[in-house]
C-alpha positions as CSV (number, residue, x, y, z in Angstrom):
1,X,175.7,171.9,-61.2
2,X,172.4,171.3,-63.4
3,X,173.6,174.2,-65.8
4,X,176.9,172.7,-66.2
5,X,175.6,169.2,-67.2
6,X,173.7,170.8,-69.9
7,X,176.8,172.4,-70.5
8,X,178.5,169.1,-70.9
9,X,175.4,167.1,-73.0
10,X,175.4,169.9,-75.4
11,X,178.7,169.7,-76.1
12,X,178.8,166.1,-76.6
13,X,176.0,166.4,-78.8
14,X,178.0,168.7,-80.6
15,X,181.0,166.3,-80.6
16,X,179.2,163.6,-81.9
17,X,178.0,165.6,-84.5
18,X,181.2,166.8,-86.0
19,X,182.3,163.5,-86.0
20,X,179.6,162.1,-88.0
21,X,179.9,164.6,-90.0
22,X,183.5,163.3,-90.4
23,X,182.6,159.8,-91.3
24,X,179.5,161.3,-93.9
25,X,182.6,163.4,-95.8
26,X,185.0,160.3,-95.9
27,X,182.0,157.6,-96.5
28,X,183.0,156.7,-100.0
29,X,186.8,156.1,-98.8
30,X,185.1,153.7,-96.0
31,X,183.3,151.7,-99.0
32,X,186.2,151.1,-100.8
33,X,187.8,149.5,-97.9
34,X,187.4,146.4,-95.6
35,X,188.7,148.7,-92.6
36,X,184.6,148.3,-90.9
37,X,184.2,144.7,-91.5
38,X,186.0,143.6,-88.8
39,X,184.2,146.4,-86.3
40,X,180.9,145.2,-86.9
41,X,178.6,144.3,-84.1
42,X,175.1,143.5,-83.8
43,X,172.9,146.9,-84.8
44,X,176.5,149.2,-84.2
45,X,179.5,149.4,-86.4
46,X,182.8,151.0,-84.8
47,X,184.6,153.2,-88.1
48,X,187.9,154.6,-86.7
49,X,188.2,158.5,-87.4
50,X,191.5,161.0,-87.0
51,X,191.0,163.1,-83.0
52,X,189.0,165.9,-83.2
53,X,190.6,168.4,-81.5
54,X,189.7,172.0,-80.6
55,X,192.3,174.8,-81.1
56,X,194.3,176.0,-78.5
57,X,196.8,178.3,-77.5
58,X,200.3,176.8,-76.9
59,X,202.9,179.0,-74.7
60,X,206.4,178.4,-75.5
61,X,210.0,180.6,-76.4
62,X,210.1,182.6,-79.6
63,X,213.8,182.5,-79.2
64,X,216.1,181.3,-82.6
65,X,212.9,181.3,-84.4
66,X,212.3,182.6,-88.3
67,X,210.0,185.3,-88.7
68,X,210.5,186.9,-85.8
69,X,213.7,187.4,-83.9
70,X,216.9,185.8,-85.2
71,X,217.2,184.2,-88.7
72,X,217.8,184.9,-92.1
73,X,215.9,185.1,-95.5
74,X,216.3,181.2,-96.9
75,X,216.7,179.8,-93.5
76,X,215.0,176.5,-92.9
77,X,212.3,176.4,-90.6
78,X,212.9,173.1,-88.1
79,X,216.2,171.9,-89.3
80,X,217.3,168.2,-88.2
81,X,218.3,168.5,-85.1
82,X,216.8,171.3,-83.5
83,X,215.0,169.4,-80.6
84,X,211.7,169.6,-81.6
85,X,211.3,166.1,-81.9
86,X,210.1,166.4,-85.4
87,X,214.1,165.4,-86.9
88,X,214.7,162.8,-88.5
89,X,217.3,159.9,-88.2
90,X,219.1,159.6,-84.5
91,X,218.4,162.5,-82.1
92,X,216.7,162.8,-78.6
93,X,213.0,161.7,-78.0
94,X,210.5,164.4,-79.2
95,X,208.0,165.8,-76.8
96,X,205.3,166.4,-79.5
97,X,202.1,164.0,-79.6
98,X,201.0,162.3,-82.9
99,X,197.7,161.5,-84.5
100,X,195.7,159.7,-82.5
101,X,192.1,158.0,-83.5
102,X,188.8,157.9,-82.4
103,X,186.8,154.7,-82.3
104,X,183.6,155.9,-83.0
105,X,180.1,153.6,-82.7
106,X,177.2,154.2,-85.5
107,X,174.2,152.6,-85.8
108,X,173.8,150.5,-89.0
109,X,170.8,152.2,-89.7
110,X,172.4,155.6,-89.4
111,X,175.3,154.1,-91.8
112,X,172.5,153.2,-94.0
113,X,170.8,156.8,-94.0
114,X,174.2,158.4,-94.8
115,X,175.2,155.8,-97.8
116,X,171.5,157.3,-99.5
117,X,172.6,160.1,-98.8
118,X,175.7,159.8,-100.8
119,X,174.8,157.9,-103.7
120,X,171.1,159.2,-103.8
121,X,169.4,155.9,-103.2
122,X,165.7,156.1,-103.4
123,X,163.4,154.1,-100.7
124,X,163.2,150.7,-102.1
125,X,159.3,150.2,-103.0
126,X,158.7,146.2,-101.8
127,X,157.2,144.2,-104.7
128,X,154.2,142.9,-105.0
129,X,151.8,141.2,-102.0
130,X,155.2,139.7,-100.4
131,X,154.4,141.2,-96.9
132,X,153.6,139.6,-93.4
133,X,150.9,141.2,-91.1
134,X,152.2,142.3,-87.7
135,X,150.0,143.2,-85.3
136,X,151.3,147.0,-84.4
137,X,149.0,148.9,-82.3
138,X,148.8,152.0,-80.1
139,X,148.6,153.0,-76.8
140,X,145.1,155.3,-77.1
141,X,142.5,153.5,-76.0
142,X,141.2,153.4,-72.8
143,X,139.7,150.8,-70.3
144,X,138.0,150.4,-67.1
145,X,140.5,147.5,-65.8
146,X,143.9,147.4,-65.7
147,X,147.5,147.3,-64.2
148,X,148.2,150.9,-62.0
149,X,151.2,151.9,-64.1
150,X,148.6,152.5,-66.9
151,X,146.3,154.0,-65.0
152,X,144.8,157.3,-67.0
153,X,144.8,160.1,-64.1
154,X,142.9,162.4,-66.1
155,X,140.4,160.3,-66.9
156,X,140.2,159.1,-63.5
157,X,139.4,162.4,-62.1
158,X,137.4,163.6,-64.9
159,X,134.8,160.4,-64.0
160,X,135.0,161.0,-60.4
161,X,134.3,164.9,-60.5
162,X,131.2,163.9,-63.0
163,X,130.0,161.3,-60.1
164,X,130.8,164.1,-57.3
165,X,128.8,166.4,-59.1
166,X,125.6,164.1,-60.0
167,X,125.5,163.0,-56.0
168,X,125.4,166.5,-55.4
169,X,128.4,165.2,-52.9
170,X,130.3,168.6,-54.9
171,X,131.2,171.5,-52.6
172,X,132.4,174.8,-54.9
173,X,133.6,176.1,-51.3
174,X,135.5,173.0,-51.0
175,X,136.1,171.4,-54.0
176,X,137.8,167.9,-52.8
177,X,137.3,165.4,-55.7
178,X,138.2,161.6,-54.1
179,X,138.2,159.2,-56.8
180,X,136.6,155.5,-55.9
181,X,137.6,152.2,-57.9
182,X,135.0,152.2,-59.6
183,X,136.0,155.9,-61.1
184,X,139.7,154.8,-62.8
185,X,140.0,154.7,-66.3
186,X,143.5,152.8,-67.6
187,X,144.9,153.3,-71.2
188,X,144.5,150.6,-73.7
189,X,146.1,149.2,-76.9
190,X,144.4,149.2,-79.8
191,X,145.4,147.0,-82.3
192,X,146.5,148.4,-85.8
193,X,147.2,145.4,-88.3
194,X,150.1,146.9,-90.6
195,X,152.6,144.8,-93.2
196,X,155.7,143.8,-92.4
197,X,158.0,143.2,-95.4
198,X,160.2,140.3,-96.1
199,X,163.2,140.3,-98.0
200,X,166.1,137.2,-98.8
201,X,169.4,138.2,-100.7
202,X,171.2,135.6,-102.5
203,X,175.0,136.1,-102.5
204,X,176.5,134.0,-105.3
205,X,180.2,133.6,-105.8
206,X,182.7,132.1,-108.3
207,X,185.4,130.7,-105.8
208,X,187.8,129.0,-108.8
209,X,191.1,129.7,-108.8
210,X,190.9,132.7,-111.3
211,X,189.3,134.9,-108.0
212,X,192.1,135.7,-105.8
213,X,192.1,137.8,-102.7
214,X,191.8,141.0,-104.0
215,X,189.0,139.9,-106.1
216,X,186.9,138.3,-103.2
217,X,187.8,141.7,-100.6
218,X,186.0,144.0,-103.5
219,X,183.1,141.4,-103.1
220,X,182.7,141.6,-99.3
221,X,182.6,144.8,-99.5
222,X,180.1,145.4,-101.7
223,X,178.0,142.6,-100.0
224,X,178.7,144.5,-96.4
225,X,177.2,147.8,-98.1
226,X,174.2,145.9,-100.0
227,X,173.2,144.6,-96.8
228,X,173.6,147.4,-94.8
229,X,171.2,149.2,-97.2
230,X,168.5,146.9,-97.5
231,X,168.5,145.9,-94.0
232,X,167.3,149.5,-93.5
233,X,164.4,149.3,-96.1
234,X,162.8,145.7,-94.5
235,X,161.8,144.4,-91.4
236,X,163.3,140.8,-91.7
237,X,166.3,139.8,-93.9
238,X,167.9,136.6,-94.0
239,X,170.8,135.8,-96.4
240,X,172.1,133.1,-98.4
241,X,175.6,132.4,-99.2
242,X,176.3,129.8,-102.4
243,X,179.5,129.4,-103.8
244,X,180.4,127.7,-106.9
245,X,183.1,126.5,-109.3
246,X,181.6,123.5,-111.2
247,X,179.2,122.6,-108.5
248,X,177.3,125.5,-106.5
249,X,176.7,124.7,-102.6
250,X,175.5,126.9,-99.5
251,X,177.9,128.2,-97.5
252,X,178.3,130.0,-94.1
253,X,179.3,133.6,-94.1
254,X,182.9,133.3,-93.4
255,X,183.8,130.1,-96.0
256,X,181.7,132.7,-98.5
257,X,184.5,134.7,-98.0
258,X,187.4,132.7,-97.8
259,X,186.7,129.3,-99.8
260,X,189.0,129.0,-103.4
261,X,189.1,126.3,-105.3
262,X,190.8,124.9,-108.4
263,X,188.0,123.6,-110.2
264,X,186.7,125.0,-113.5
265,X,183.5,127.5,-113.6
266,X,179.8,126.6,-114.0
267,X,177.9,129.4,-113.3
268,X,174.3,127.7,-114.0
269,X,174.9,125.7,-111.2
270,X,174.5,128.8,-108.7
271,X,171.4,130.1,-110.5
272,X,169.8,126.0,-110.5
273,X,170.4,126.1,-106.3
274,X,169.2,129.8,-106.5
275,X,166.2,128.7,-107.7
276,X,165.6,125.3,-106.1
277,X,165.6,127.3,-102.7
278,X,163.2,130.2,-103.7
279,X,160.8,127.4,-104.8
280,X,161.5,125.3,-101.8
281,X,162.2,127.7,-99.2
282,X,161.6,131.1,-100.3
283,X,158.3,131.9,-101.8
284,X,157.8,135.2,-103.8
285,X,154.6,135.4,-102.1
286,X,156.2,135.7,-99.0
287,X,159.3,137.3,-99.5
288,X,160.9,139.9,-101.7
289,X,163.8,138.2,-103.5
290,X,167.3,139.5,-104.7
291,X,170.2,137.5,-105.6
292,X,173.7,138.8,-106.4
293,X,175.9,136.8,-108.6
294,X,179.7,137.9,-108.5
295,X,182.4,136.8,-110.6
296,X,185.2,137.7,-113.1
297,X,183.3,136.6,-115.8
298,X,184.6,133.6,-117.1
299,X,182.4,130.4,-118.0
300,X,183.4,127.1,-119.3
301,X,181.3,126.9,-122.5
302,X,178.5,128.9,-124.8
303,X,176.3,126.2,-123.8
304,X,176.0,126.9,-120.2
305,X,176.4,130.8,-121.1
306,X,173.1,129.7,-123.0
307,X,171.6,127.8,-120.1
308,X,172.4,130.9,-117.3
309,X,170.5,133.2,-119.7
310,X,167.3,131.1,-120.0
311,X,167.2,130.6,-116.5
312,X,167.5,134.2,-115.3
313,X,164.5,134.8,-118.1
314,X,162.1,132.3,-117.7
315,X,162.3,131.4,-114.4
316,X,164.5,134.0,-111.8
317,X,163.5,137.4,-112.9
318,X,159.2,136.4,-113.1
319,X,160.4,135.5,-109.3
320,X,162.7,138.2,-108.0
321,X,163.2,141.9,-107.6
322,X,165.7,142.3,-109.3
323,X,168.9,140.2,-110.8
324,X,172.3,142.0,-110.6
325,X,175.4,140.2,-112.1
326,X,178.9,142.3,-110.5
327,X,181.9,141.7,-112.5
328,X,185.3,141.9,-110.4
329,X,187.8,142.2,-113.0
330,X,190.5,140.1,-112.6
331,X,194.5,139.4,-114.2
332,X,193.0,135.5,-115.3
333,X,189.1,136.4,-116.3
334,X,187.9,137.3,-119.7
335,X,184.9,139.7,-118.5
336,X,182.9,138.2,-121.4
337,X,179.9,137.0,-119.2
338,X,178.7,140.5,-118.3
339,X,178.9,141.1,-122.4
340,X,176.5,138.0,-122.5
341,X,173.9,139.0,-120.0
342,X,174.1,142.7,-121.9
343,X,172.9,141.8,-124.8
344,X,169.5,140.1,-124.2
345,X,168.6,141.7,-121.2
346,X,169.9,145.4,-121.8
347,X,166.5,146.7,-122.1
348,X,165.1,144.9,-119.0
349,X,164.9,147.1,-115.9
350,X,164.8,144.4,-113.9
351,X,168.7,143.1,-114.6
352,X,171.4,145.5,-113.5
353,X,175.0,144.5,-114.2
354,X,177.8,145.9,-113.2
355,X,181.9,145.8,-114.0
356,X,184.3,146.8,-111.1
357,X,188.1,147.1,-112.1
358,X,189.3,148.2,-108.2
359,X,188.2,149.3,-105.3
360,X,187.5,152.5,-105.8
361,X,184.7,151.5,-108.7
362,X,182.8,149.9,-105.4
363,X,180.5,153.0,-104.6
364,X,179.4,153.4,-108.1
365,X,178.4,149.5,-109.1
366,X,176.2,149.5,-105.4
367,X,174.8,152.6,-106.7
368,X,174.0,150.8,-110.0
369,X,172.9,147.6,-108.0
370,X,170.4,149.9,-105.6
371,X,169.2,152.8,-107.8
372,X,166.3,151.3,-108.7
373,X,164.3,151.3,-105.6
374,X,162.9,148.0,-106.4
């Protein structure tokens, strides 16, 4: 019975294997899609994956078939009709089985490993003293008081045989070590202060009537991966969702998604609340700062073009980790901002801009976003 649960765990484990090695060979078709927002639950996400199925032998007739037995060269194989269940139009009900799929449950932080993997993401390095001490210890001291579910045995008896021994209470003939109270030793935590980084993303959106659907699904998506990612590289993460057209305001999560408006497009108004809450709210020396900006790059005037830029270089990027403007291109923008921001800051390391014209462009703009490591 033992042998054949082993039997049975190993080939789970084996299981599970070849299916994440499923989801690691399709992961860039899973970031260009919104199919795993939806499946999302706290630390797990579910990604739904084509059965896995082991070959297998399957008796049947050879009778009227091509290839072997009756039939003729040019003869189709499976014609309409035949009963196989695989015709086409009216006929009986087949008895064949189609595709079924697997719901499978990752971890995020497995999710995040294999999205490193893919795009070759280096560890992200946290900036400057923005940490928090956490008091992290471990379990290798020892002490003479304590609860019995710590209670070091080995020490225990080493400390009694050494007081056997000096009473001269030690028989070799009959070596019968009792420990006493006074004998147990109990393991011990000893505390290791270590930091514990911090981190806030920023998730700034144009929501005027120039961003349709298609335009705000690309952005979730890329926010769902960005998350994912630095979740993995910090302790604590908290996000903030601003939206603007001509006014910028804080959002929940789901009107970030799903808010559109008419209004016309002032995009310094997302970087002034950007900036009000890291000085308010969000200190550099406490956290390690990164705000994403989308939009389809229109702006209602030079001036405030004028006014983003001054901004992001006098006061966001001294602040931040890094500043990255996605462009979602889009049947109603001009994509002139990202043009903008490329020419004063094209040299600086610490801007990254990208331009994404569909979905499939999603992978290489987070890889852009998170190549840095900063």
């Amino acid at each position: 019975m033992g042998g054949q649960i082993y039997r049975m765990e190993a080939d789970r484990a084996r299981f599970k294997e070849v299916v994440r090695g499923r989801v690691r060979r399709d992961l860039t078709k899973y970031m260009a899609t919104t199919e795993l927002m939806g499946r999302q639950g706290g630390e797990t996400v579910s990604i739904p994956v084509p059965a896995v199925e082991l070959p297998r032998f399957r008796f049947g007739s050879n009778e009227g078939g091509v290839g072997q037995g009756d039939g003729g060269e040019g003869d189709e194989v499976g014609q309409k009709g035949d009963g196989d269940g695989q015709g086409q139009g009216a006929g009986e009900a087949g008895e064949l089985t189609g595709e079924h799929v697997l719901e499978v449950e990752v971890e995020l932080e497995e999710l995040a490993r294999m999205m490193g993997e893919e795009l070759e993401l280096p560890r992200i390095q946290p900036r400057g003293h923005k940490t928090i001490e956490t008091n992290a210890g471990r379990w290798n001291g020892i002490r003479n008081e304590g609860p019995g579910s710590l209670r070091h045995f080995r020490r225990t008896f080493r400390r009694a045989l050494v007081r056997t021994i000096a009473s001269g209470e030690f028989d070799p003939a009959d070596p019968v070590v009792v420990p006493i109270r006074d004998d147990e030793r109990f393991r011990a935590r000893k505390p290791s202060p270590r930091p514990d980084s911090s981190a806030v993303i920023f998730h700034m959106m144009d929501v005027s009537g120039s961003m349709g659907a298609e335009q705000k699904d690309i952005v979730r998506i890329e926010a769902f991966w960005i998350d994912t990612w630095l979740r993995s590289q910090y302790k604590s993460i908290e996000v903030v969702y601003i939206v603007h057209d001509a006014e910028a305001k804080v959002v929940d999560q789901d009107t970030f998604f799903h808010l559109r408006e008419s209004g016309g497009t002032k995009i310094s108004s997302a970087y002034e609340l950007c900036l009000e809450l890291i000085k308010t709210r969000y200190s550099p020396e406490n956290y390690n700062i990164y705000p994403f900006h989308y939009s389809d790059g229109d702006n209602w005037s030079s001036r405030d073009t004028e006014r983003c830029i001054e901004l992001i270089r006098d006061e966001l990027l001294p602040r931040v980790n890094q500043f990255c403007y996605g462009q979602v291109k889009s049947a109603y923008g001009s994509g002139q901002f990202k043009k903008e921001l490329d020419g004063p800051f094209g040299a600086d390391e610490r801007i990254v801009t990208a331009s994404v014209s569909d979905r499939g462009g999603i992978p290489a703009a987070i890889k852009r976003f998170l190549g840095q490591g900063r």
